[in-house]
Backbone as CSV, one residue per row, in Angstrom:
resi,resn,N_x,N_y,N_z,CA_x,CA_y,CA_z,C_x,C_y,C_z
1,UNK,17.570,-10.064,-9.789,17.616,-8.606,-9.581,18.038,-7.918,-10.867
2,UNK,17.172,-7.301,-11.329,17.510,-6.375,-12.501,18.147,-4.950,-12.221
3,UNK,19.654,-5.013,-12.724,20.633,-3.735,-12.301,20.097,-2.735,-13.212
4,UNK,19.311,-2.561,-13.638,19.439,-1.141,-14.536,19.364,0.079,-13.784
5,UNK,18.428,0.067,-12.711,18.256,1.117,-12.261,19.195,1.894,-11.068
6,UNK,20.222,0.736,-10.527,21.053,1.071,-9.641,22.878,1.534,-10.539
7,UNK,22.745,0.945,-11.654,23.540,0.983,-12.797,23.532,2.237,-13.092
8,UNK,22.260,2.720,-13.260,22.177,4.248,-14.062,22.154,5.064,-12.871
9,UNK,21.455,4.731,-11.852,21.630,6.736,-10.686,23.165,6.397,-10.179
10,UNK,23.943,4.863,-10.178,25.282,5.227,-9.628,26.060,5.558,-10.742
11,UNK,25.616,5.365,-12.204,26.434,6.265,-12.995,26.289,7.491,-13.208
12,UNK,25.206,7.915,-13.175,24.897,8.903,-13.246,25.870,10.100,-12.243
13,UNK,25.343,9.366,-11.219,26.512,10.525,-10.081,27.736,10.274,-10.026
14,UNK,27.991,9.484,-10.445,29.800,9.279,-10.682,30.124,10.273,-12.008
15,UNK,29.442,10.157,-12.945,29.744,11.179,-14.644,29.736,12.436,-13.648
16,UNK,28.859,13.377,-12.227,29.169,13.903,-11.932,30.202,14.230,-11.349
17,UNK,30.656,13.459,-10.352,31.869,13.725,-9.753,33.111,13.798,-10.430
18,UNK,32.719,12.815,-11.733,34.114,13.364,-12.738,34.338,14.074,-13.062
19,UNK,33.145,14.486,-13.793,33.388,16.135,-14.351,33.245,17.006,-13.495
20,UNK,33.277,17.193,-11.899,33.657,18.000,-10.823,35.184,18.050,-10.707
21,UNK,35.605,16.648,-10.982,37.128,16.754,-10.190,38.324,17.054,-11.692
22,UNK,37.333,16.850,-13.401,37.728,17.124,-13.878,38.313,18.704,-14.032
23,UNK,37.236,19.534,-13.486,37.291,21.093,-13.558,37.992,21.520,-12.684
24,UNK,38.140,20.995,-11.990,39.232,21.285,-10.645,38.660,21.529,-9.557
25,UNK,37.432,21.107,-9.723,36.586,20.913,-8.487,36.886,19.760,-7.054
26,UNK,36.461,20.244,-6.118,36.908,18.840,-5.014,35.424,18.233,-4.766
27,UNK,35.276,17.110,-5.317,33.652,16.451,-4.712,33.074,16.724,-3.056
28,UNK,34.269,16.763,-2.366,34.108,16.645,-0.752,33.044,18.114,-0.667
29,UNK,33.570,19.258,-1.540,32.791,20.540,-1.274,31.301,20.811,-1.372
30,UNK,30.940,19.651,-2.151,29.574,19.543,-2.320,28.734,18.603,-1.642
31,UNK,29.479,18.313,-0.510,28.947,17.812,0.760,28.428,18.558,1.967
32,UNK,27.639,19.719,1.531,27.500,20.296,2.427,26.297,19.816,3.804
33,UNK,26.154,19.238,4.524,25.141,18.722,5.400,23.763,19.588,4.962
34,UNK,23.835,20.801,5.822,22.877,21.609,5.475,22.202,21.455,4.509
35,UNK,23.156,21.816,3.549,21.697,21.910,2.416,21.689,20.257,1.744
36,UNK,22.231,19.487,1.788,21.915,17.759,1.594,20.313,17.782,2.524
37,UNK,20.350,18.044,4.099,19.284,17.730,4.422,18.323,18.464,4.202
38,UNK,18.296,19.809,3.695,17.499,20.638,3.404,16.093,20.085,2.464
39,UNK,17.558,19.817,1.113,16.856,19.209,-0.101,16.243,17.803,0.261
40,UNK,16.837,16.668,0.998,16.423,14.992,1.168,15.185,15.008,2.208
41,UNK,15.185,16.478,3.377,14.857,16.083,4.267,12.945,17.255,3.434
42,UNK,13.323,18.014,2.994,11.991,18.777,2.923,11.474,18.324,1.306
43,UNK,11.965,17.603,0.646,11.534,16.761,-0.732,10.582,15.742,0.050
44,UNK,11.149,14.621,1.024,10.353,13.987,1.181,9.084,13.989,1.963
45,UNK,9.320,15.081,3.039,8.013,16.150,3.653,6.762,16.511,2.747
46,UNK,7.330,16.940,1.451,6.718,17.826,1.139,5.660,16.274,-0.111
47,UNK,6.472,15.715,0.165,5.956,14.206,-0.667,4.888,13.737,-0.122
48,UNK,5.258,13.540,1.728,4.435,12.510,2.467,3.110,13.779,2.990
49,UNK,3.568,15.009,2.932,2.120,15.588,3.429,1.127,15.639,1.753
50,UNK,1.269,15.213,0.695,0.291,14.869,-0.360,-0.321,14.173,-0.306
51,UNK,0.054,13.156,0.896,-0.676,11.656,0.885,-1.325,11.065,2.191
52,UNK,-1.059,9.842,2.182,-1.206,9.196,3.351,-0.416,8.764,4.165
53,UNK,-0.143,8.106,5.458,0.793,7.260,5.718,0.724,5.904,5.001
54,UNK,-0.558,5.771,4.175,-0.431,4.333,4.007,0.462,4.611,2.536
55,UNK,-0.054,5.494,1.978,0.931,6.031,0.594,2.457,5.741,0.870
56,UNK,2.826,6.541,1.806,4.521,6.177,2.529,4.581,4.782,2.462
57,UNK,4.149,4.127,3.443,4.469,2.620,3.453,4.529,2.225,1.834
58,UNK,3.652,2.171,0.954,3.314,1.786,-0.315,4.705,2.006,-0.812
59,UNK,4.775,3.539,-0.572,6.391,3.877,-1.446,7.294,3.634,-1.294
60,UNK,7.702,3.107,0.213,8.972,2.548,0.997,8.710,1.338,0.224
61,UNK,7.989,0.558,-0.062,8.073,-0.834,-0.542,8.191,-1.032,-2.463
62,UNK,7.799,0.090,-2.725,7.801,0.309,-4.503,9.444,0.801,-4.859
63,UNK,10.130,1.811,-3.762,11.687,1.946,-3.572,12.107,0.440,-3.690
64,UNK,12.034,0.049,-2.941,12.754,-1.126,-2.761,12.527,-2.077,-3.916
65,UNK,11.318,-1.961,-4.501,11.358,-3.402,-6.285,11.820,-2.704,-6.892
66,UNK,11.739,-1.150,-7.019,12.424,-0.394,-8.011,13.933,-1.341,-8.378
67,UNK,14.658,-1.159,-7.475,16.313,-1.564,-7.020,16.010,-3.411,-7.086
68,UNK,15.209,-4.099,-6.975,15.543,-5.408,-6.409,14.583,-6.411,-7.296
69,UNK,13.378,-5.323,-8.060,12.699,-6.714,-8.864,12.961,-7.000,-10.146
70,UNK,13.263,-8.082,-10.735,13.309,-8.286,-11.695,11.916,-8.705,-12.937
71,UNK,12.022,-8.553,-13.553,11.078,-8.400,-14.160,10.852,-9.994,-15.254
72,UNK,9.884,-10.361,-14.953,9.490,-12.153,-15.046,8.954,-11.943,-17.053
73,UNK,9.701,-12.430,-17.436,9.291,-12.191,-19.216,7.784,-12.693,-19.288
74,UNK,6.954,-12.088,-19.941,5.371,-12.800,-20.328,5.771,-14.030,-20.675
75,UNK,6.375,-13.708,-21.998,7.007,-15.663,-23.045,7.028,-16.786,-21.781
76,UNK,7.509,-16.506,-20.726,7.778,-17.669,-20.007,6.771,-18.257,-19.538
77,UNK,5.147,-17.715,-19.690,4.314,-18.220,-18.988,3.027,-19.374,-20.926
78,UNK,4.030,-18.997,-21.777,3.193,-19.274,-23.053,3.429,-21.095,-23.266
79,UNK,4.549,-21.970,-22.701,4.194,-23.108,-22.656,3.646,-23.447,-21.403
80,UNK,3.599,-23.127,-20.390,3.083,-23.599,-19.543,1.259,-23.416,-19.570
81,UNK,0.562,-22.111,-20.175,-0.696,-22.219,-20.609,-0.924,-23.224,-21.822
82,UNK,-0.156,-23.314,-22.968,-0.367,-24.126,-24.016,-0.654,-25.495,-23.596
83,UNK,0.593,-25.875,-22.305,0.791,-27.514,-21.544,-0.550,-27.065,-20.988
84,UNK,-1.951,-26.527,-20.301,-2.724,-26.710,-19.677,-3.963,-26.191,-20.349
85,UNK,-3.999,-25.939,-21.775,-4.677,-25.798,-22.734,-5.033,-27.686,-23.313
86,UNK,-3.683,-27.959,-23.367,-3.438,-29.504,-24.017,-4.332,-30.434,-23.046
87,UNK,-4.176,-30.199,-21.751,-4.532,-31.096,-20.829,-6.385,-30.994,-20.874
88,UNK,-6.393,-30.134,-20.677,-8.120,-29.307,-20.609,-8.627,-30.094,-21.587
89,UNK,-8.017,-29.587,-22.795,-8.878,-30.676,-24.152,-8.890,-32.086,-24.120
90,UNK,-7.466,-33.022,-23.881,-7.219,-34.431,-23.954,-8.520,-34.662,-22.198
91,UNK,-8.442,-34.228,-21.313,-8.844,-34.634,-20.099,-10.213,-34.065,-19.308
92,UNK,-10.195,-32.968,-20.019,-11.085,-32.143,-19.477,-10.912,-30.775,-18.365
93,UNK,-11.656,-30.025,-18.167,-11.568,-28.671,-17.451,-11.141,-29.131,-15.699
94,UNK,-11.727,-30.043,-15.144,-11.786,-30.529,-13.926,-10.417,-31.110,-13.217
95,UNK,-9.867,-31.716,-14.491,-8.255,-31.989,-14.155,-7.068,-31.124,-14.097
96,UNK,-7.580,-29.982,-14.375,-6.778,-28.521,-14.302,-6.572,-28.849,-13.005
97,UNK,-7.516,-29.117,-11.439,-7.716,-28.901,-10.482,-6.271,-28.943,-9.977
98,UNK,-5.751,-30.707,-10.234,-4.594,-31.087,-9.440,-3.333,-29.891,-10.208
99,UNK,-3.279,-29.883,-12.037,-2.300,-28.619,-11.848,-2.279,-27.478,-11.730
100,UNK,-3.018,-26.919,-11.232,-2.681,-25.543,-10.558,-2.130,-25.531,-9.688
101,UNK,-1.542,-26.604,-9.121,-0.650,-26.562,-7.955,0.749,-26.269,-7.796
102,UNK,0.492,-26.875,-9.330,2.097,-26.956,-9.996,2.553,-25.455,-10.978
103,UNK,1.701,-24.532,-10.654,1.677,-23.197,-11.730,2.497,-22.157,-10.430
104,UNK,3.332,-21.727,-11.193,4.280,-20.877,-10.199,3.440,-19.367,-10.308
105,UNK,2.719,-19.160,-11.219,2.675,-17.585,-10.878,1.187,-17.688,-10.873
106,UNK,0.913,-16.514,-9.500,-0.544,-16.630,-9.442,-1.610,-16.219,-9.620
107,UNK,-1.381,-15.164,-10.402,-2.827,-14.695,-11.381,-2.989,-16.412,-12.265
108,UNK,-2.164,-16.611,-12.884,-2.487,-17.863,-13.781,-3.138,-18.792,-12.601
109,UNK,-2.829,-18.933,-11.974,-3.171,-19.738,-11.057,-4.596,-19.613,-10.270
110,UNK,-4.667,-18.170,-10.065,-5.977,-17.968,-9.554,-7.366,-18.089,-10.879
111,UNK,-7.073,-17.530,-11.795,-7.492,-17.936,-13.135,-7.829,-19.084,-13.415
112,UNK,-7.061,-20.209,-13.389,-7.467,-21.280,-13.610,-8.308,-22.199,-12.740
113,UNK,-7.999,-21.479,-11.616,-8.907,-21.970,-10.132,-10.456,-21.365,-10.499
114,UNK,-10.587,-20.607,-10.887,-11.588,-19.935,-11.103,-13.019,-20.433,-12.480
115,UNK,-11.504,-21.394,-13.530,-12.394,-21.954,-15.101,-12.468,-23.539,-14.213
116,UNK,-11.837,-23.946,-13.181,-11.936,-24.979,-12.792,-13.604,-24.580,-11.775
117,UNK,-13.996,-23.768,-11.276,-14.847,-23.570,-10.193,-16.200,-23.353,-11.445
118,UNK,-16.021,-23.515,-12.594,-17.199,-23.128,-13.545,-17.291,-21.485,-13.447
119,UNK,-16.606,-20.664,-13.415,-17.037,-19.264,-13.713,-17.458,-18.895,-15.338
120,UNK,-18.293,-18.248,-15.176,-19.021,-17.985,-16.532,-18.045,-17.259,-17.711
121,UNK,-17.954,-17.292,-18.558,-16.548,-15.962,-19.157,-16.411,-15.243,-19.004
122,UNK,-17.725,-14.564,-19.110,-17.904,-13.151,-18.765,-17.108,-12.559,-17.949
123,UNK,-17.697,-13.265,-16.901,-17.331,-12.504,-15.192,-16.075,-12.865,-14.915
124,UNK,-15.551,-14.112,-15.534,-13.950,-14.485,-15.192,-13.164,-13.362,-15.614
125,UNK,-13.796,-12.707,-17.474,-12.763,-11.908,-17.754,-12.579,-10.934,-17.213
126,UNK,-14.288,-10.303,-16.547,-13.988,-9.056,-15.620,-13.600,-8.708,-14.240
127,UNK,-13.511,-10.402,-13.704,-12.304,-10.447,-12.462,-11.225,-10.026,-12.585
128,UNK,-10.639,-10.653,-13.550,-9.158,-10.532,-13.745,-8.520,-9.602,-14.333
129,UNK,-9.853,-8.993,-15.245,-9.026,-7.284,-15.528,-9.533,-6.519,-14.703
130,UNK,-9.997,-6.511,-13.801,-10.580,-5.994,-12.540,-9.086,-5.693,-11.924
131,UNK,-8.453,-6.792,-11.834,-7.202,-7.245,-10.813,-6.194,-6.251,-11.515
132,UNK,-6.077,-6.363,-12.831,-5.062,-5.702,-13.674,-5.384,-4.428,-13.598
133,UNK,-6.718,-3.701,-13.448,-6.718,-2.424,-13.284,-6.331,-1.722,-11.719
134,UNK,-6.605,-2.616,-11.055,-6.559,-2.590,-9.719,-4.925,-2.298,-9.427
135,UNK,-4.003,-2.995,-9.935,-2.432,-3.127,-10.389,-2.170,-1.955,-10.606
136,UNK,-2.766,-2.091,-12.145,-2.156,-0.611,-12.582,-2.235,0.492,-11.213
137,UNK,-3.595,0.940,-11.154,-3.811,1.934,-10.192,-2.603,2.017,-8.708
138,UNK,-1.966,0.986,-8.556,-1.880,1.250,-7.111,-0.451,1.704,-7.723
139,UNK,0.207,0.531,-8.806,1.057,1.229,-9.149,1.402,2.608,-9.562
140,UNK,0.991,3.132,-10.370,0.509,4.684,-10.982,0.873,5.462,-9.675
141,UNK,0.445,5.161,-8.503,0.162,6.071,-7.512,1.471,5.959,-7.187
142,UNK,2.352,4.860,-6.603,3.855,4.399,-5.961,4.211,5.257,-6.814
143,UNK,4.120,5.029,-7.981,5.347,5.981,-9.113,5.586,7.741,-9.587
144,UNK,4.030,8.115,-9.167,3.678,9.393,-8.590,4.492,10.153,-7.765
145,UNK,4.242,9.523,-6.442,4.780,9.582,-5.095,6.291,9.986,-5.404
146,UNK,7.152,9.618,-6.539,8.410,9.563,-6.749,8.863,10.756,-7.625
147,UNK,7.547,10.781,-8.552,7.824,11.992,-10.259,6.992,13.345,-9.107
148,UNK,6.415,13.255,-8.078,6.502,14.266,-7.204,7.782,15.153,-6.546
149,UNK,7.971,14.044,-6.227,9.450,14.245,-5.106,10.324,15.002,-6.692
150,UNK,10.335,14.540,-7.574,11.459,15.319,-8.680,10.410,16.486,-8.411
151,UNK,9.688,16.739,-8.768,9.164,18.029,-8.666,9.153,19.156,-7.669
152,UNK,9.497,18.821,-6.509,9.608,19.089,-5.283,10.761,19.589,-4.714
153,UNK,12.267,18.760,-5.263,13.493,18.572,-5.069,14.238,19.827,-5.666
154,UNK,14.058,20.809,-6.899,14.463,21.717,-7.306,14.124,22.812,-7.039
155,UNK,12.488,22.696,-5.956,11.873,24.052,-5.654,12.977,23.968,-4.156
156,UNK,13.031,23.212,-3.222,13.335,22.719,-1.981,14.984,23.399,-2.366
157,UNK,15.741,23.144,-3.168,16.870,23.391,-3.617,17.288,25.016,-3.911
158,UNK,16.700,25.506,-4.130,16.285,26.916,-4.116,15.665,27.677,-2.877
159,UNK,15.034,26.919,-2.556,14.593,27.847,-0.991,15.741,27.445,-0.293
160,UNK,16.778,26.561,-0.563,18.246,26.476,0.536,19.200,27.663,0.053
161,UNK,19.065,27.279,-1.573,20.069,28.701,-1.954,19.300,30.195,-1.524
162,UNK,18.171,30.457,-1.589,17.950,31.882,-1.037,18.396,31.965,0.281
163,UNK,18.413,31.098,1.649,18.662,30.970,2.860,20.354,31.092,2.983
164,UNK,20.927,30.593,2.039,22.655,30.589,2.257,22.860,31.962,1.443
165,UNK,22.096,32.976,0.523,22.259,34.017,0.167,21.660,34.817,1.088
166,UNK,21.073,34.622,2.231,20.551,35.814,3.647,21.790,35.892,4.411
167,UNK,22.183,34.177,4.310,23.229,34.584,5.371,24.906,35.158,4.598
168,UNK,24.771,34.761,3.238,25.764,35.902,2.859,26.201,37.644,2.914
169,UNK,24.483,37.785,3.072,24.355,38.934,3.066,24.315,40.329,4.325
170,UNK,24.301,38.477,5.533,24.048,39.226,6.425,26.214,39.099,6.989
171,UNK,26.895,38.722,6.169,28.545,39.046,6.291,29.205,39.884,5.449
172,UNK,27.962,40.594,4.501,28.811,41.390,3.891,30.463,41.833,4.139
173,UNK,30.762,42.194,5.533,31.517,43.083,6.229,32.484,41.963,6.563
174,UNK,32.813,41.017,6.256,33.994,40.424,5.764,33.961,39.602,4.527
175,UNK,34.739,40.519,3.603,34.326,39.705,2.530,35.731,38.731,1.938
176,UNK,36.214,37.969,2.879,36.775,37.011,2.276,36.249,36.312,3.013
177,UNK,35.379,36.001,3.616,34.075,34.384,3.848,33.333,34.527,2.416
178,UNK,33.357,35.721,1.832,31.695,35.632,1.017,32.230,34.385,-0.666
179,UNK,33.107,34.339,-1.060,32.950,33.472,-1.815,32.900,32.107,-1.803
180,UNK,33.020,31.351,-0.218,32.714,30.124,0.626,31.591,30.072,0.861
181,UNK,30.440,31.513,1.082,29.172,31.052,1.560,28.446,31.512,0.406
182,UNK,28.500,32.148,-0.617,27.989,31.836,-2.167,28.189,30.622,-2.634
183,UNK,29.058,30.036,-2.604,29.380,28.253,-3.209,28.749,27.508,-2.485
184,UNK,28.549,27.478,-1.269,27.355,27.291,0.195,26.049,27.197,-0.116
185,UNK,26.041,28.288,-0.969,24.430,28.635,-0.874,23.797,27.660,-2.161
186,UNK,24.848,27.836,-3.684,23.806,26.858,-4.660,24.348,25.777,-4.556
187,UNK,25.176,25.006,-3.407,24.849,23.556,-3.460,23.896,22.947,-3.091
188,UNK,23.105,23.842,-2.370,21.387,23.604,-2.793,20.817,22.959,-3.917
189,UNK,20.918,24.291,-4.237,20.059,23.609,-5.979,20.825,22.797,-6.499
190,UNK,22.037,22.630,-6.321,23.072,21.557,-7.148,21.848,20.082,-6.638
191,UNK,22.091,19.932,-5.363,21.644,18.779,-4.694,19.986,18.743,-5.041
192,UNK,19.041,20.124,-5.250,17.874,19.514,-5.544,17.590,19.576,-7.196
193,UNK,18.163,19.554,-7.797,17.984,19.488,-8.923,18.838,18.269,-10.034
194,UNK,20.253,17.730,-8.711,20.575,16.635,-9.318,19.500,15.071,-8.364
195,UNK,19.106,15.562,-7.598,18.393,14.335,-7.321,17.314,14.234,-7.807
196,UNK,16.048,15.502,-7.883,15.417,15.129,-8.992,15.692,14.372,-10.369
197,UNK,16.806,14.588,-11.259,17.123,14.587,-12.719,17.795,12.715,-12.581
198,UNK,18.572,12.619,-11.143,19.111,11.598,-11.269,18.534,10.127,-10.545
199,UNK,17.776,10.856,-9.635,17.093,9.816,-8.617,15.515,9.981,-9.005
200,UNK,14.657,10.830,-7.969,13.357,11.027,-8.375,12.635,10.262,-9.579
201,UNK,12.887,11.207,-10.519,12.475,11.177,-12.048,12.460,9.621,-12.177
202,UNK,14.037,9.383,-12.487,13.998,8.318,-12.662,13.370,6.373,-12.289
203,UNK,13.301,6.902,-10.889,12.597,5.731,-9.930,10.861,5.562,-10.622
204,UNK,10.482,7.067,-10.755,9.313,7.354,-11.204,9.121,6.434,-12.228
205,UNK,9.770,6.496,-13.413,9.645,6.619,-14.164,9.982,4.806,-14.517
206,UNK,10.643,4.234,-13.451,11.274,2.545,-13.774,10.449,1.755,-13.050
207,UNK,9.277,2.320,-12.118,7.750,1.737,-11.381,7.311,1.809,-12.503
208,UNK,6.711,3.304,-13.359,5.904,2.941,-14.655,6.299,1.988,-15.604
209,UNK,7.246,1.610,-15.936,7.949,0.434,-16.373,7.345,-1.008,-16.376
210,UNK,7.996,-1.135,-14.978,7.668,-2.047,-14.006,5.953,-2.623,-13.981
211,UNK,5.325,-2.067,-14.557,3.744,-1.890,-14.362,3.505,-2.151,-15.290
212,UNK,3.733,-1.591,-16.468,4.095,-2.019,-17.551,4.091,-3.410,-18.114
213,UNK,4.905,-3.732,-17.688,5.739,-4.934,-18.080,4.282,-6.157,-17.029
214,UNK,4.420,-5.846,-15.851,3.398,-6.918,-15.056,2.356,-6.825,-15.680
215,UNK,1.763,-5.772,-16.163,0.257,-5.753,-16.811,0.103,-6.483,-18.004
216,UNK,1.143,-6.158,-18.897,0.828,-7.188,-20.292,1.409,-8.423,-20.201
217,UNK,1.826,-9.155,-18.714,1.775,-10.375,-18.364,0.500,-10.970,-17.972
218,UNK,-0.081,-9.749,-17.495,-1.666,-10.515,-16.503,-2.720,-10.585,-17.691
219,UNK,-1.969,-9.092,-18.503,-3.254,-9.786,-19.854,-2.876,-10.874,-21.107
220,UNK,-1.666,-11.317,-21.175,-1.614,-12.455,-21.772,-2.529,-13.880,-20.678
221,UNK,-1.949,-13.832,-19.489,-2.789,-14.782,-18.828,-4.260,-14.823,-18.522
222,UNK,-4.791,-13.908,-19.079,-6.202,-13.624,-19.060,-6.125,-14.187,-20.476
223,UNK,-5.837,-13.889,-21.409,-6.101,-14.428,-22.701,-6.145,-16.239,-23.130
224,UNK,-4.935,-16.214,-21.783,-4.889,-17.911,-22.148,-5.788,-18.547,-21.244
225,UNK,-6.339,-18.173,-20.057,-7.016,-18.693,-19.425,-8.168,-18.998,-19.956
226,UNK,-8.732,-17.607,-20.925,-9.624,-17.841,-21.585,-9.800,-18.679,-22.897
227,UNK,-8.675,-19.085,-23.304,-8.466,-19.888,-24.662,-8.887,-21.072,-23.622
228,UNK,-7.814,-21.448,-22.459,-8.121,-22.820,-22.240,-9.944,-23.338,-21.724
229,UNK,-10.409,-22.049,-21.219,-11.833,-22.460,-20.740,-12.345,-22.413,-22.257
230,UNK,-12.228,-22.181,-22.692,-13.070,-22.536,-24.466,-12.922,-23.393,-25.137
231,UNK,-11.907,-24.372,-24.628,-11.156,-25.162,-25.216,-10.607,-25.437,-26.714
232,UNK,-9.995,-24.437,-27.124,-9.611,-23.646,-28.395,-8.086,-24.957,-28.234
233,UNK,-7.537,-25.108,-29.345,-6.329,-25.905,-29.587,-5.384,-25.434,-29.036
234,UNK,-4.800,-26.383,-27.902,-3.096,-26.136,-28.168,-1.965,-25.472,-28.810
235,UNK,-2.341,-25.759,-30.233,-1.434,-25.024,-31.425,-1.774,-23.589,-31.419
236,UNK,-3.509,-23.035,-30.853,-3.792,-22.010,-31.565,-3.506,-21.092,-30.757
237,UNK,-3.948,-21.820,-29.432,-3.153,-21.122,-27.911,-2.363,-20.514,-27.927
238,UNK,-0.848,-21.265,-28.480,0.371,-20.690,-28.432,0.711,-19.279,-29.556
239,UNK,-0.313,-19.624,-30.775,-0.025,-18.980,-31.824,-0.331,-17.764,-31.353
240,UNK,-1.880,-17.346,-30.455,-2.264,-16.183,-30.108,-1.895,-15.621,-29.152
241,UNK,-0.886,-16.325,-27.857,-0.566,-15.616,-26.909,0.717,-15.483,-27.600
242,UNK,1.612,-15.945,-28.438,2.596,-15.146,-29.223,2.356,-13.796,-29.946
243,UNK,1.525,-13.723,-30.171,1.368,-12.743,-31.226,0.588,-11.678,-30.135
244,UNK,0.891,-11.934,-29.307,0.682,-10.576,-27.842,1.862,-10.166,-27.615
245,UNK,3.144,-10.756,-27.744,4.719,-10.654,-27.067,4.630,-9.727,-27.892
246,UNK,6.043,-9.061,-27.882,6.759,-7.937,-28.634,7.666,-8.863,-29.351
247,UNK,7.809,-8.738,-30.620,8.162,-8.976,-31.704,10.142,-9.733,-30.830
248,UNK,10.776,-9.521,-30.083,11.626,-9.498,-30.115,11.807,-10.367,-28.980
249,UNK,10.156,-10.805,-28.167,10.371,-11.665,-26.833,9.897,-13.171,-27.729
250,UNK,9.923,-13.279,-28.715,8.873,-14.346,-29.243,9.714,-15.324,-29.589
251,UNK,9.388,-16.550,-29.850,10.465,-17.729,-30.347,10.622,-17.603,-31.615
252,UNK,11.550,-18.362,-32.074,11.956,-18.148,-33.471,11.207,-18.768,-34.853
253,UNK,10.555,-19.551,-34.148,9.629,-20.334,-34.888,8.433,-19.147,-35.427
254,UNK,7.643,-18.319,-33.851,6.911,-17.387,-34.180,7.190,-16.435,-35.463
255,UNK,8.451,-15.993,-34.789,8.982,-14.765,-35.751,8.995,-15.306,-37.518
256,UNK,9.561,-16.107,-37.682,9.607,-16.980,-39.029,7.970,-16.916,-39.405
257,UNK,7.336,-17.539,-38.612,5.718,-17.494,-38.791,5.450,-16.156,-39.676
C-alpha cells in the first residue's frame, strides 16, 4: 500500500485544524452538518448525474486503489523478460509455453502466450497497445469523475453560503443570532472549497499518476515481448528495456553505462 495519498489529504486537514485552533478558532465549529452535507452530498450528485451508474461503480473502485494500490516498479519486470529472452534463444519460442506460468504479471503473460501461439508482430504489437490504450482511457475517465467533483465542490459551497445568508436575513430582528448564522453560512464554502483543494483535486490527480506509472509498465512489456519474439540477445534485451526506465529506476550498472 502506497501512503502518499492518505499521508497528504490527512495532512493536509490537520495543517488546517492547526491553524484554526492556532487563531483561536474551535475546529468543532466547523462541523456544521448542514452545510458538510450540502457540499459531500450535492458534489457527488452533481458528479453521478454526468455519467453513468456504471461510471459510479468504476469510481467507487478507482477511490479505493487511489488509497490502497501500490504501484509495481517497471525495473522489476526487466530480469524476468531478459530470463525469457535467454530461454527463447538457448530453447526456442515453444518452451516459453511451460514459463508463462511462472510470470506473475499478466500483460507479460498474456504477451507471451500470444509469441508462443505464433502471432504475427504486427498484430501482437497492436493487441497490446490496443490494451494500453484501452487502460489509459478507462482510467482518464475514473480520474475525471474526481477533477469534476473539485469543480463542483466550490460552486455547491456557495449555493450553501447564499442559503445560510437568506436565513440570516430573514433574523435580521434579533441581531445577536446574526454573527452565529454568518459563520453558519461560509462554512459552506470553507467545506466546498477545502475538499475540492484537499480531496477531489487531488485523488484526480494520483489516478492520473497511477496510469501513468501502469502504462509505461505495459509498454516496456510490449517492448520485451517483442525483443523476445525476434529473438534479439539477452544482453541487448536488458540494455533496451533499461534505457525505457527513468534514469533513477535503473541499476547501477545501467546508469554507469
Amino acid at each position: 500500500m502506497d501512503k502518499a495519498t492518505l499521508i497528504g489529504i490527512g495532512g493536509g486537514l490537520g495543517i488546517i485544524v492547526v491553524a484554526n485552533v492556532i487563531e483561536g478558532g474551535n475546529p468543532a465549529s466547523l462541523l456544521i452538518l448542514p452545510a458538510m452535507l450540502l457540499v459531500f452530498g450535492g458534489t457527488i450528485g452533481a458528479a453521478v448525474a454526468g455519467g453513468t451508474m456504471a461510471d459510479v461503480k468504476a469510481a467507487i473502485s478507482a477511490l479505493i486503489r487511489a488509497f490502497t494500490w501500490k504501484p509495481q516498479p517497471a525495473g522489476d519486470l526487466v530480469p524476468v523478460v531478459v530470463g525469457l529472452a535467454d530461454k527463447a534463444r538457448r530453447e526456442g519460442l515453444l518452451t516459453l509455453e511451460d514459463a508463462v506460468s511462472k510470470v506473475d504479471d499478466e500483460f507479460l503473460k498474456k504477451g507471451i502466450s500470444l509469441v508462443v501461439d505464433g502471432t504475427d508482430p504486427e498484430e501482437l504489437r497492436e493487441i497490446l497497445e490496443g490494451e494500453v490504450d484501452a487502460k489509459r482511457a478507462e482510467d482518464k475517465h475514473s480520474a475525471k469523475f474526481f477533477n469534476d467533483m473539485g469543480g463542483y465542490a466550490p460552486t455547491i459551497g456557495i449555493i450553501g453560503t447564499v442559503m445560510g445568508l437568506v436565513h440570516v436575513l430573514e433574523n435580521l430582528s434579533e441581531p445577536d443570532k446574526l454573527g452565529h448564522l454568518i459563520a453558519g453560512a461560509f462554512v459552506a464554502t470553507l467545506w466546498g472549497v477545502m475538499t475540492a483543494n484537499i480531496m477531489w483535486l487531488p485523488i484526480g490527480n494520483r489516478l492520473n499518476r497511477l496510469s501513468e506509472l501502469e502504462a509505461a509498465r505495459m509498454e516496456l512489456v510490449i517492448e520485451g515481448v517483442l525483443s523476445v519474439q525476434a529473438g534479439a540477445n539477452p544482453r541487448v534485451v536488458a540494455q533496451r528495456l533499461e534505457s525505457l526506465l527513468p534514469a533513477g529506476a535503473r541499476e547501477p550498472s545501467s546508469k554507469a553505462a
